[in-house]
N, CA, C and O atoms as a GROMACS GRO file, in nm:
protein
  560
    1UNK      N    1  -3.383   1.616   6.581
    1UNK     CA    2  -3.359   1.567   6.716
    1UNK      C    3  -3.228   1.623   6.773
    1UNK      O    4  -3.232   1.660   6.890
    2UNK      N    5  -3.120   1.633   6.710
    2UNK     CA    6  -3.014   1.662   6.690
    2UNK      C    7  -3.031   1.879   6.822
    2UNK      O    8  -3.012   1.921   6.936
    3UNK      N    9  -3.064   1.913   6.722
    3UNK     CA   10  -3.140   2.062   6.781
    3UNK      C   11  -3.180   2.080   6.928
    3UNK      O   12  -3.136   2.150   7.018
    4UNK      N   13  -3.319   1.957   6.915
    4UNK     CA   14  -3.351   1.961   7.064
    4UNK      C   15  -3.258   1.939   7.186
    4UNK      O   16  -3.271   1.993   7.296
    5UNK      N   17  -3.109   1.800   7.127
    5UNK     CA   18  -3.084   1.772   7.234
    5UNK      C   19  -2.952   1.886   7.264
    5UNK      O   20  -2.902   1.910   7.374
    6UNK      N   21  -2.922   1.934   7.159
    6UNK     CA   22  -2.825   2.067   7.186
    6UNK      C   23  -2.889   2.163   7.303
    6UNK      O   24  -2.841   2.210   7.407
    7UNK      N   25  -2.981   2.170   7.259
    7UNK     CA   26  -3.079   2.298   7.366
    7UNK      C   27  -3.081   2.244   7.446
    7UNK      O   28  -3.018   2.296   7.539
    8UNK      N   29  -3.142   2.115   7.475
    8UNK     CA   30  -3.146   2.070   7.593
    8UNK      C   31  -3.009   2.062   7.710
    8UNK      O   32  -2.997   2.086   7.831
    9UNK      N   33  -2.941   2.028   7.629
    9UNK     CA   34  -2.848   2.050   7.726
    9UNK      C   35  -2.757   2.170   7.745
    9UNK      O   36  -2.681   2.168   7.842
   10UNK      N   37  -2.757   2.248   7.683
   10UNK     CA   38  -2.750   2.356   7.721
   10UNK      C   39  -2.806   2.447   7.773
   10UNK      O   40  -2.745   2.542   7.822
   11UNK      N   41  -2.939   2.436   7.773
   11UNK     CA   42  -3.059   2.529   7.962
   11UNK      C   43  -3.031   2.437   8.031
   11UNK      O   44  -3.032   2.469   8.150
   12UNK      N   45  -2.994   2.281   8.003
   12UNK     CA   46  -2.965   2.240   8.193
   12UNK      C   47  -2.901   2.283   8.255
   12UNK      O   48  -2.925   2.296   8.375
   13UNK      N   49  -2.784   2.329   8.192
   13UNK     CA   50  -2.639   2.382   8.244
   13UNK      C   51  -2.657   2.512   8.292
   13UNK      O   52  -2.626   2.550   8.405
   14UNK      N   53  -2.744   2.626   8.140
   14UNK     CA   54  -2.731   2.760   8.196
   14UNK      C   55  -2.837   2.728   8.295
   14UNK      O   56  -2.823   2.814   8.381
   15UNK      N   57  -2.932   2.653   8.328
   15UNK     CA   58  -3.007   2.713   8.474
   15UNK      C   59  -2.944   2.657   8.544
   15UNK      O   60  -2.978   2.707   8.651
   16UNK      N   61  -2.874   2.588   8.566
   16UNK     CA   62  -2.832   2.492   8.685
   16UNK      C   63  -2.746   2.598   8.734
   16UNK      O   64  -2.780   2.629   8.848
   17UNK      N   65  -2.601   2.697   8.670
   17UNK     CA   66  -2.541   2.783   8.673
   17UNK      C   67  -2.596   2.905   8.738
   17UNK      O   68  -2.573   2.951   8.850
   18UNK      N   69  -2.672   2.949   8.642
   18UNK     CA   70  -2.778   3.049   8.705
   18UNK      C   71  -2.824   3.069   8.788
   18UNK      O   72  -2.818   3.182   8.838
   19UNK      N   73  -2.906   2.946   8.856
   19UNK     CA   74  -2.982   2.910   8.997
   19UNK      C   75  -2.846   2.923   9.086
   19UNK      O   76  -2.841   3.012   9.171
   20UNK      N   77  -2.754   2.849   9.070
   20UNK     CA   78  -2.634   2.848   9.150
   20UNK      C   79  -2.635   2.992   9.193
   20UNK      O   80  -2.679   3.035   9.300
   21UNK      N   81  -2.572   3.074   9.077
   21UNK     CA   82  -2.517   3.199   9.095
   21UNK      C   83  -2.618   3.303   9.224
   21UNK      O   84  -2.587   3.367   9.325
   22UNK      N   85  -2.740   3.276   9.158
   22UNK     CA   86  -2.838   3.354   9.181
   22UNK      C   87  -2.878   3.324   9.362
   22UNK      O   88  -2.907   3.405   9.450
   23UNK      N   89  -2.867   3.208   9.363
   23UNK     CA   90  -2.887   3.130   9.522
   23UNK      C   91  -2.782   3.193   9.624
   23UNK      O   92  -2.805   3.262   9.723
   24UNK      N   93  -2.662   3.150   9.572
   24UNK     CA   94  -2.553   3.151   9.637
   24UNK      C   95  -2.486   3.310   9.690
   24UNK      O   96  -2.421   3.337   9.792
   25UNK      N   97  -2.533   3.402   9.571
   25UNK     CA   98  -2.514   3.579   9.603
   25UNK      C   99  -2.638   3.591   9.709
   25UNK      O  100  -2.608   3.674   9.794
   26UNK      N  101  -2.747   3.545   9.727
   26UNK     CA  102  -2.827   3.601   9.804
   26UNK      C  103  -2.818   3.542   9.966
   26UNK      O  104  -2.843   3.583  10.079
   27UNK      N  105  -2.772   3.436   9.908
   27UNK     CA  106  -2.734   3.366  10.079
   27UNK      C  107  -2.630   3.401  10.131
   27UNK      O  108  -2.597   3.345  10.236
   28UNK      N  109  -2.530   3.525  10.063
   28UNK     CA  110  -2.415   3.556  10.147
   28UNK      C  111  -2.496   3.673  10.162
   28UNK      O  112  -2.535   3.688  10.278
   29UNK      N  113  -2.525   3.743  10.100
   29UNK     CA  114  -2.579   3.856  10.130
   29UNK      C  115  -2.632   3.849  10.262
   29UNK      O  116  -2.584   3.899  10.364
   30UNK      N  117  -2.766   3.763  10.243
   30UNK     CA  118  -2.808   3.772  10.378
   30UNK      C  119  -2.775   3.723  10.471
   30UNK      O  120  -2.824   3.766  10.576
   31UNK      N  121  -2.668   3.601  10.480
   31UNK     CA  122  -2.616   3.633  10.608
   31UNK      C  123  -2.545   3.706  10.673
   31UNK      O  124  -2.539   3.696  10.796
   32UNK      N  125  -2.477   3.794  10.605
   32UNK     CA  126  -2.424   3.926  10.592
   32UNK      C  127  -2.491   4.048  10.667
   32UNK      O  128  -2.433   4.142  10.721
   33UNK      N  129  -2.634   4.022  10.656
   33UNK     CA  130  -2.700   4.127  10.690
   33UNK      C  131  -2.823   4.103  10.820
   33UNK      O  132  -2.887   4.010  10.869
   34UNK      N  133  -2.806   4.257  10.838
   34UNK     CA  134  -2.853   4.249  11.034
   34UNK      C  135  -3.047   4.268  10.992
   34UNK      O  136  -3.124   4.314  11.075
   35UNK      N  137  -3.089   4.226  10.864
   35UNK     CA  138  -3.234   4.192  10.851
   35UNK      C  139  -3.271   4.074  10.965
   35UNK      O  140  -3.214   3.976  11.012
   36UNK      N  141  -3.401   4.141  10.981
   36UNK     CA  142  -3.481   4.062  11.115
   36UNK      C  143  -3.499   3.860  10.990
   36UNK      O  144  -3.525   3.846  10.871
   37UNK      N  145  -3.472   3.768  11.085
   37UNK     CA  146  -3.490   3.641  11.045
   37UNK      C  147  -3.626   3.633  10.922
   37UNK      O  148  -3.630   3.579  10.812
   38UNK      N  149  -3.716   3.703  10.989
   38UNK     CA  150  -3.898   3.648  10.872
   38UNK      C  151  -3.827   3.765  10.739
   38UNK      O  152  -3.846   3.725  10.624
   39UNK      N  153  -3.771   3.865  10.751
   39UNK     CA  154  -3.744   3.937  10.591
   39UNK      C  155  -3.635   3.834  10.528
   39UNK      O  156  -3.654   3.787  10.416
   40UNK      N  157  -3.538   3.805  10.594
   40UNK     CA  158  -3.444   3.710  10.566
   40UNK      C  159  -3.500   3.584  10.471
   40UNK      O  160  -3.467   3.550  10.357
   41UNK      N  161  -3.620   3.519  10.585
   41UNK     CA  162  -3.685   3.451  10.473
   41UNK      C  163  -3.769   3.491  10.358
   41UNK      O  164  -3.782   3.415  10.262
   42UNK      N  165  -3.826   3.604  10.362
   42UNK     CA  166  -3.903   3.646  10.247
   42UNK      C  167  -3.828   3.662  10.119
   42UNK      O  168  -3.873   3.628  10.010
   43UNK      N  169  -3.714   3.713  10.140
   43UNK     CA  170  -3.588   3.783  10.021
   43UNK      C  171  -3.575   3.668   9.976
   43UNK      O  172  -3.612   3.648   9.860
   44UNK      N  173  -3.511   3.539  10.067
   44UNK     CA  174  -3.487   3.475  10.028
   44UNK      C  175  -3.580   3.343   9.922
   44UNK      O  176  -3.527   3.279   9.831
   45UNK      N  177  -3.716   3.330   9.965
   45UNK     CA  178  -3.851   3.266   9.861
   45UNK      C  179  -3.855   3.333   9.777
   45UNK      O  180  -3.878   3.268   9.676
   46UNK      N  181  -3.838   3.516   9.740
   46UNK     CA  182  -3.906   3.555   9.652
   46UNK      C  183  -3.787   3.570   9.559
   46UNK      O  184  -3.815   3.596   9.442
   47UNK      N  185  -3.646   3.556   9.594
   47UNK     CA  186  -3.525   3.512   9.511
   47UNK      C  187  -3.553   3.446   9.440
   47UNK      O  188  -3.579   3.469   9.322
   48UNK      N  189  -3.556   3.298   9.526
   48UNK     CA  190  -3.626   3.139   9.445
   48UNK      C  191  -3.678   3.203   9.321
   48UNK      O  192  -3.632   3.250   9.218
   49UNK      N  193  -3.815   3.181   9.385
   49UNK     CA  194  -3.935   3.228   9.315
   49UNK      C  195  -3.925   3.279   9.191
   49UNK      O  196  -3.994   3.234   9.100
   50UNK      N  197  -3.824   3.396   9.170
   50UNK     CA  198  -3.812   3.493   9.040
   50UNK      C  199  -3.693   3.390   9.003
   50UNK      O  200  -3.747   3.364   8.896
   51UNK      N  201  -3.626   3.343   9.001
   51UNK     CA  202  -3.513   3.246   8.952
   51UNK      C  203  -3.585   3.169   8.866
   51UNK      O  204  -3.576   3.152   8.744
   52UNK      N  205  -3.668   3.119   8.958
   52UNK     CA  206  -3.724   2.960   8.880
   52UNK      C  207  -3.843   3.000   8.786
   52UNK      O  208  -3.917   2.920   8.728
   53UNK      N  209  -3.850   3.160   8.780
   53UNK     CA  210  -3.974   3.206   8.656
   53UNK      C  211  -3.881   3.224   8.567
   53UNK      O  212  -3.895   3.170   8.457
   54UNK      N  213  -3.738   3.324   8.598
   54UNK     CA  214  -3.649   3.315   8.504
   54UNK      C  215  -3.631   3.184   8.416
   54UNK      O  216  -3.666   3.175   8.298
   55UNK      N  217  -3.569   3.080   8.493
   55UNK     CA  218  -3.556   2.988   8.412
   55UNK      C  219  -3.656   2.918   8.326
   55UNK      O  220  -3.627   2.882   8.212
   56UNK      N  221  -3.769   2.899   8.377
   56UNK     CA  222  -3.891   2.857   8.307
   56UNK      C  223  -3.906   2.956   8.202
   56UNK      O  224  -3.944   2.911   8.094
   57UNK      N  225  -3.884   3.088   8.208
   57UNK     CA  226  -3.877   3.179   8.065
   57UNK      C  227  -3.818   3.126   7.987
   57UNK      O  228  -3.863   3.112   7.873
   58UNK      N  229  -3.686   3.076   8.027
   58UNK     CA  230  -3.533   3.016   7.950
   58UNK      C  231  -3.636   2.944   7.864
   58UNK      O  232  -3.673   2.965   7.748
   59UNK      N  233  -3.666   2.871   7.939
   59UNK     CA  234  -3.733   2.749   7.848
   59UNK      C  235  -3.832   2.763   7.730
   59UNK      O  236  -3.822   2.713   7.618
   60UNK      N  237  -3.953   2.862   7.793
   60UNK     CA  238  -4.037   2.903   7.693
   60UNK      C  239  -3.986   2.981   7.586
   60UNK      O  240  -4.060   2.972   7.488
   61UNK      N  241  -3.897   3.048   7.570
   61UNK     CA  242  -3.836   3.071   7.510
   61UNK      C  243  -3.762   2.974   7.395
   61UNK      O  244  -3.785   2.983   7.275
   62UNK      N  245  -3.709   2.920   7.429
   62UNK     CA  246  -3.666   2.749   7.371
   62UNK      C  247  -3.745   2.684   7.274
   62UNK      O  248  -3.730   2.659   7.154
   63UNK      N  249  -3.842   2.661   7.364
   63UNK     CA  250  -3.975   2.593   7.307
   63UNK      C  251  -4.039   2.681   7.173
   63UNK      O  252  -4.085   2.621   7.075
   64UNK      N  253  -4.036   2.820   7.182
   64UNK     CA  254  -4.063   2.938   7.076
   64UNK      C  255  -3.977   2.900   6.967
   64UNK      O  256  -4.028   2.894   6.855
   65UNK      N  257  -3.825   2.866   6.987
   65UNK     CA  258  -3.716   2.829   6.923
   65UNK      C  259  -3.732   2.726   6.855
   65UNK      O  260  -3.688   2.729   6.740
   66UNK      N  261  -3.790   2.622   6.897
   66UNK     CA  262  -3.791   2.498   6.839
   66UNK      C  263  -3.908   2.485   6.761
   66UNK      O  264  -3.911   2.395   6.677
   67UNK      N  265  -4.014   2.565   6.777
   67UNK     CA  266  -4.156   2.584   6.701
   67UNK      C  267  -4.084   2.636   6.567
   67UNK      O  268  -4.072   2.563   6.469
   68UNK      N  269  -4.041   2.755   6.570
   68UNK     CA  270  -3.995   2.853   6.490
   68UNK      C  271  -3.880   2.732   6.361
   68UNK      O  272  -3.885   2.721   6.238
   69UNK      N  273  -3.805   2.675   6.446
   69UNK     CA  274  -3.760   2.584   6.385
   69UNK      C  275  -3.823   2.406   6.301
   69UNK      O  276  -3.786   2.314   6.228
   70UNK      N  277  -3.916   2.448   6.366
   70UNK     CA  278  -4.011   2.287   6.264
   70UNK      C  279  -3.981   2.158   6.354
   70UNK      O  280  -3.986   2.044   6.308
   71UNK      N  281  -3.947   2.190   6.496
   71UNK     CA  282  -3.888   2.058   6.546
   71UNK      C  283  -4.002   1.979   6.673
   71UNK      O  284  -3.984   1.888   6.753
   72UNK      N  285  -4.111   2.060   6.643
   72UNK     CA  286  -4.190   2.020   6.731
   72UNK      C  287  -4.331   2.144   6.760
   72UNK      O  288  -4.325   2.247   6.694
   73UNK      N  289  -4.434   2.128   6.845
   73UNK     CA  290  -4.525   2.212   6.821
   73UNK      C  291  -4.601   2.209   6.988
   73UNK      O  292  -4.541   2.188   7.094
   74UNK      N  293  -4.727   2.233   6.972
   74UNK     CA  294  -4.814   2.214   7.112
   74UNK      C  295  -4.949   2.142   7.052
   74UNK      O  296  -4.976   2.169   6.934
   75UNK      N  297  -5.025   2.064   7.111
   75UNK     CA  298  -5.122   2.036   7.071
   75UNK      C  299  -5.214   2.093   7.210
   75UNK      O  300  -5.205   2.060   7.328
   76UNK      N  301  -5.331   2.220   7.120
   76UNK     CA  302  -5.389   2.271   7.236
   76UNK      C  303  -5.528   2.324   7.158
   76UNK      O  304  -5.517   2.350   7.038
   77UNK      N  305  -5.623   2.336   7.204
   77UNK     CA  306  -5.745   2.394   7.139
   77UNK      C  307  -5.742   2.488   7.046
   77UNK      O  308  -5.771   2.478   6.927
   78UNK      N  309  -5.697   2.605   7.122
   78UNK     CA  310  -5.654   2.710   7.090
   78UNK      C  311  -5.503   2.769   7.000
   78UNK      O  312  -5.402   2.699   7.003
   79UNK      N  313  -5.504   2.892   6.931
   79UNK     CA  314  -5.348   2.898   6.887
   79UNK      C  315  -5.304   2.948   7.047
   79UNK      O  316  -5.362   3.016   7.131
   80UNK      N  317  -5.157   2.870   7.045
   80UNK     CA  318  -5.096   2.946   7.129
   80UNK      C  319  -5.020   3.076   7.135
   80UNK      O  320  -4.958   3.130   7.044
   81UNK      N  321  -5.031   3.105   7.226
   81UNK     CA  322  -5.035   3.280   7.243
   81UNK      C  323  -4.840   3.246   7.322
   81UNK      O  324  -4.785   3.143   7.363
   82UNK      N  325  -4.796   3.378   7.309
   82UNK     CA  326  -4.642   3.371   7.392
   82UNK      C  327  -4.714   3.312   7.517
   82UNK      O  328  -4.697   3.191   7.536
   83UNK      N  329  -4.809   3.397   7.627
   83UNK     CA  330  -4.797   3.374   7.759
   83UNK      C  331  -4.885   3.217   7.777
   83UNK      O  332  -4.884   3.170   7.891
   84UNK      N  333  -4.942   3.156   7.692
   84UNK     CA  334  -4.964   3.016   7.679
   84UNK      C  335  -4.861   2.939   7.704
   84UNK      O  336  -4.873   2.851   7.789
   85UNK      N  337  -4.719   2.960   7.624
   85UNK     CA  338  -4.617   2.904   7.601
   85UNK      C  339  -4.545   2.901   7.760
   85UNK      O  340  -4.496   2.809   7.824
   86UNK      N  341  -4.565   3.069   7.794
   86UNK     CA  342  -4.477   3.088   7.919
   86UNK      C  343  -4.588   2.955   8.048
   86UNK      O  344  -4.559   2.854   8.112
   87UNK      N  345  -4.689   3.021   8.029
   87UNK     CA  346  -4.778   2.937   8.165
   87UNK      C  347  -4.761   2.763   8.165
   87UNK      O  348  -4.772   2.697   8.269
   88UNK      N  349  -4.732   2.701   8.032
   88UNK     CA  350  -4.696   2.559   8.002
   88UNK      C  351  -4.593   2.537   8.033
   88UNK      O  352  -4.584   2.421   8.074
   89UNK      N  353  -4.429   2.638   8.039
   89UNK     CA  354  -4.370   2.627   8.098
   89UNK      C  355  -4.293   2.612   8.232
   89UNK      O  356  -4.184   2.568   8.268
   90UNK      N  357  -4.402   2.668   8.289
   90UNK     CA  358  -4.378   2.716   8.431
   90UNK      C  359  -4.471   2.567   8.519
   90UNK      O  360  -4.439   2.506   8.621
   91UNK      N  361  -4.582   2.550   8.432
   91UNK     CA  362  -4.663   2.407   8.518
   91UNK      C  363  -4.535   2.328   8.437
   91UNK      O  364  -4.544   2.218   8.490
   92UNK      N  365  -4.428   2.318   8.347
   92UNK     CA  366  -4.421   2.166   8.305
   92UNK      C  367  -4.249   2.182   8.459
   92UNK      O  368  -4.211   2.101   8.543
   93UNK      N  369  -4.193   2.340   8.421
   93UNK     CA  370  -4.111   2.340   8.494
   93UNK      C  371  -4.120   2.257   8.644
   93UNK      O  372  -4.026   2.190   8.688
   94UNK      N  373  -4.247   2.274   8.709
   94UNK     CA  374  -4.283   2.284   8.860
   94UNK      C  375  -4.337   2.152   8.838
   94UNK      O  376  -4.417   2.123   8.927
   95UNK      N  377  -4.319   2.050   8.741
   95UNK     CA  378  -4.381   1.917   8.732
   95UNK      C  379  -4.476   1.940   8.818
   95UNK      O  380  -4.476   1.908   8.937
   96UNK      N  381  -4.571   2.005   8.751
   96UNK     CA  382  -4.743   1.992   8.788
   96UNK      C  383  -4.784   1.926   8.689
   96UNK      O  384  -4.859   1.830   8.703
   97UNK      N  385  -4.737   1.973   8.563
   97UNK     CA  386  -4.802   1.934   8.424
   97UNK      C  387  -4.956   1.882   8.407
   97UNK      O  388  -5.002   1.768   8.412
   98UNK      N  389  -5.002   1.977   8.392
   98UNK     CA  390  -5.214   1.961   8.444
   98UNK      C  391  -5.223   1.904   8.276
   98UNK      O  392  -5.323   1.834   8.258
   99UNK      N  393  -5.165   1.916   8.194
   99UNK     CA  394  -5.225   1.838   8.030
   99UNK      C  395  -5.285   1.906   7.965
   99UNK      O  396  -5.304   1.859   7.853
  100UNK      N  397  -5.330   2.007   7.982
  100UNK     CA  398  -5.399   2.080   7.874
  100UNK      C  399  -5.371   2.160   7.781
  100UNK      O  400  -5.448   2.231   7.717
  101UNK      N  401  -5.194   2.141   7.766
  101UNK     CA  402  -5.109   2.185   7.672
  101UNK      C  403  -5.033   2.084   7.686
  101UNK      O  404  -5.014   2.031   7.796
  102UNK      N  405  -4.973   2.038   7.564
  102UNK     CA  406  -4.889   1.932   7.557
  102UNK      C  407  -4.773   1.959   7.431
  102UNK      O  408  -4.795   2.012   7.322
  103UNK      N  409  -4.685   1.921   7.467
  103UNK     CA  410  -4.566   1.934   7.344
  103UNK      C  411  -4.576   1.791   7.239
  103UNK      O  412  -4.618   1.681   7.273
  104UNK      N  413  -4.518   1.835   7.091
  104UNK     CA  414  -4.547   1.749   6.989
  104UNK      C  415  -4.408   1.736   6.948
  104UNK      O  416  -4.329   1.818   6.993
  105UNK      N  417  -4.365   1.642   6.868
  105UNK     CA  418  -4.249   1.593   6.801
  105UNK      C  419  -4.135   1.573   6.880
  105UNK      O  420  -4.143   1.479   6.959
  106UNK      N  421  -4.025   1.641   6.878
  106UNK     CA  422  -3.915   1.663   6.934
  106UNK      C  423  -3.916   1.752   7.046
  106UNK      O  424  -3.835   1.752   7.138
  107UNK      N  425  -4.017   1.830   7.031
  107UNK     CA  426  -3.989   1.918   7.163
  107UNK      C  427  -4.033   1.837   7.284
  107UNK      O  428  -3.953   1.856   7.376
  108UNK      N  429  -4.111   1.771   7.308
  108UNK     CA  430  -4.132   1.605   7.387
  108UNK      C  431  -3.999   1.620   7.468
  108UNK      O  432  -4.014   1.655   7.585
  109UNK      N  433  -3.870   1.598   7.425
  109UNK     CA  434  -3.788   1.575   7.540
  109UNK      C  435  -3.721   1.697   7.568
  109UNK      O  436  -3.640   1.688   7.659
  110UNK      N  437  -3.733   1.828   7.505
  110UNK     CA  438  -3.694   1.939   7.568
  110UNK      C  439  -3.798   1.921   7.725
  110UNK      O  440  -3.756   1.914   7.840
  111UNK      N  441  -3.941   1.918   7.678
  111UNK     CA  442  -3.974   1.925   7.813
  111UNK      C  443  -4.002   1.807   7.923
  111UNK      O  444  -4.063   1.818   8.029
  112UNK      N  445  -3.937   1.688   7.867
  112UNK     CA  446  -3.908   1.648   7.987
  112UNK      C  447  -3.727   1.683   8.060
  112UNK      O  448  -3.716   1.657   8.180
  113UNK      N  449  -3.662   1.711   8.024
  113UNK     CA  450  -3.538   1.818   8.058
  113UNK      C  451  -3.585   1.861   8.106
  113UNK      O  452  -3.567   1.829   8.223
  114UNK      N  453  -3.689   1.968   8.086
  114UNK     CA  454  -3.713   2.073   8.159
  114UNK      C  455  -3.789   2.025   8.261
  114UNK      O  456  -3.837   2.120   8.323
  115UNK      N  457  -3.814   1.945   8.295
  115UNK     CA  458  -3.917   1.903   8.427
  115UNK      C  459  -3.809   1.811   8.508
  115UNK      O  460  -3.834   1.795   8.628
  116UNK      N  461  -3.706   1.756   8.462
  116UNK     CA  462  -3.611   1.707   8.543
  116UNK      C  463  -3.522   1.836   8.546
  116UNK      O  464  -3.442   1.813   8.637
  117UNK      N  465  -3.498   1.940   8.503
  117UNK     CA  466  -3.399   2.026   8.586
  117UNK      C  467  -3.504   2.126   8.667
  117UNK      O  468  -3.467   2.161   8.779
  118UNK      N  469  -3.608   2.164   8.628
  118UNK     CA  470  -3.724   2.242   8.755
  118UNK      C  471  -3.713   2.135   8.877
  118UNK      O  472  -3.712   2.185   8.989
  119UNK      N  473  -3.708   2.029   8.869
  119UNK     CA  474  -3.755   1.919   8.995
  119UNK      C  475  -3.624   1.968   9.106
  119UNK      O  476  -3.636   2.003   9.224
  120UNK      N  477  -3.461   1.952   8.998
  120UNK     CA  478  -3.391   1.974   9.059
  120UNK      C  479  -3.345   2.075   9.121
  120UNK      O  480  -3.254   2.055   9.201
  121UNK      N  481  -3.394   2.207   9.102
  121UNK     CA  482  -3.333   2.342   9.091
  121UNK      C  483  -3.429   2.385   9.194
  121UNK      O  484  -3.380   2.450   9.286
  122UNK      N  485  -3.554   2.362   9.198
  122UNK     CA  486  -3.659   2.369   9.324
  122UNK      C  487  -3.627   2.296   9.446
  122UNK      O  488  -3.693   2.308   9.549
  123UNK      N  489  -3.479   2.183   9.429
  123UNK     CA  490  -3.479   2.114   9.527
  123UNK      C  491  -3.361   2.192   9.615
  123UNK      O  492  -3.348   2.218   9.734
  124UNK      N  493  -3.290   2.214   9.509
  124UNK     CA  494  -3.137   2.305   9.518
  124UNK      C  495  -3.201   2.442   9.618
  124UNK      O  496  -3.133   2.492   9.708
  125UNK      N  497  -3.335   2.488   9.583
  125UNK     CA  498  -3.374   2.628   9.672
  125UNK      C  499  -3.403   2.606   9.804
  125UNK      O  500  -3.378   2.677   9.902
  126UNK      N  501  -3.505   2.411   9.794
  126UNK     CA  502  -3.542   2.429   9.968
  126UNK      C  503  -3.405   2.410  10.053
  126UNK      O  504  -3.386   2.441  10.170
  127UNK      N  505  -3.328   2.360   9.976
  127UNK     CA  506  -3.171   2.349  10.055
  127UNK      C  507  -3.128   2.463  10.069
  127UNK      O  508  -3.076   2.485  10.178
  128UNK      N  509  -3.130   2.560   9.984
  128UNK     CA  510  -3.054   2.712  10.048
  128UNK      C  511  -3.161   2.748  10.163
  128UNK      O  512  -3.141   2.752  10.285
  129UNK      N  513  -3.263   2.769  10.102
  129UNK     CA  514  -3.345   2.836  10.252
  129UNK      C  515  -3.308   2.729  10.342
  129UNK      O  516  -3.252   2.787  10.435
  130UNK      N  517  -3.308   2.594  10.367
  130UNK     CA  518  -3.299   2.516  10.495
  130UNK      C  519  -3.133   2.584  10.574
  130UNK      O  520  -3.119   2.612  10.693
  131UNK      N  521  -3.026   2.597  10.466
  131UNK     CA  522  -2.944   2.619  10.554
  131UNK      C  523  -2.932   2.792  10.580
  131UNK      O  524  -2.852   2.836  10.662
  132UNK      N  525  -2.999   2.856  10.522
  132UNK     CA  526  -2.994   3.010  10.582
  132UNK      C  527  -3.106   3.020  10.732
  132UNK      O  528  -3.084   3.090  10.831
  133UNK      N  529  -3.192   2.953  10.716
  133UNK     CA  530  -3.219   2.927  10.807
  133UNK      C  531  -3.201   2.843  10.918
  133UNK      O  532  -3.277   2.867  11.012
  134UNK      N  533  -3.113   2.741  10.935
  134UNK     CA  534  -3.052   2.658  11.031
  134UNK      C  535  -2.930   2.796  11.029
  134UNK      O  536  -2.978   2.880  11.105
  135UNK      N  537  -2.860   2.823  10.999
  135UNK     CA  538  -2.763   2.904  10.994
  135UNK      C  539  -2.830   3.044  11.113
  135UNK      O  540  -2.782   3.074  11.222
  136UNK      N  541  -2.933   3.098  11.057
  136UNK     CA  542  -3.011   3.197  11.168
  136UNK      C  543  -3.055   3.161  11.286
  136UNK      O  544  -3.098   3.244  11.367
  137UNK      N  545  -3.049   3.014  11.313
  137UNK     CA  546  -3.108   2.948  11.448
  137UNK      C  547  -3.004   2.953  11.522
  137UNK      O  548  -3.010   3.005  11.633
  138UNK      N  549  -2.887   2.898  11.472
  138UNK     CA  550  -2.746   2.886  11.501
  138UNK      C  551  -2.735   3.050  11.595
  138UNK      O  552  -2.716   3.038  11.716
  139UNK      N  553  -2.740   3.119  11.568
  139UNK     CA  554  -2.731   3.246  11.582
  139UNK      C  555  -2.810   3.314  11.745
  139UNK      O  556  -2.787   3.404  11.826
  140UNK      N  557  -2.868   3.250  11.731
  140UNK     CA  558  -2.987   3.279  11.866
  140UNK      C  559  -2.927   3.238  11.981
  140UNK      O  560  -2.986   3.247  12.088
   0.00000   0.00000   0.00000
């Protein structure tokens, strides 16, 4: 348990950091730059977008970690494959969590971590786009 909650709190931090970093360079950038408003927004979703796959990698990754380590498993029909691992990550990240992969033992609260920092870090993005875009209205 000990393991999990080390990890755990350490991807809250590096994504929380990360997302920061990653948000915050692109929103100076573009306001910086004489791109028409709709590319402005595109750069800016498909930023998000690759951030929050990044981090959901973080995780699946993790989760590989903690298998590898005996601290927990998946209960799923099938063996799981890496991109099983990644696609469970990315629905548990985006709290969709559809159930048809589920975590066992200890890894249980890695991914609920991970579904309370996706909740947050997806919330952290509609706030950058809201103010790059109130910021571009401003402008008109």
């Amino acid at each position: 348990m000990l393991i999990v909650s080390v990890l755990s709190f350490v991807l809250f931090g590096l994504c929380g950091v990360f997302h920061y970093s990653i948000m915050r360079s692109a929103h100076v950038r573009l306001m910086q730059s004489a791109l028409p408003r709709s590319v402005k927004l595109l750069v800016c979703l498909y930023t998000a977008g690759i951030a929050h796959i990044a981090e959901a990698g973080l995780y699946a990754i993790a989760f590989k970690v903690g298998q590898r380590l005996g601290v927990g498993g998946f209960s799923s029909e099938n063996t799981m494959t890496p991109m099983d691992t990644v696609y469970f990550s990315l629905v548990n990240f985006t709290s969709l969590g559809l159930g048809d992969i589920y975590p066992t033992g200890h890894l249980r609260l890695l991914a609920g971590v991970e579904t309370l920092n996706g909740f947050l870090l997806i919330t952290c993005s509609a706030s950058f786009i809201y103010l790059l875009m109130a910021a571009e209205m401003e402008k008109k």
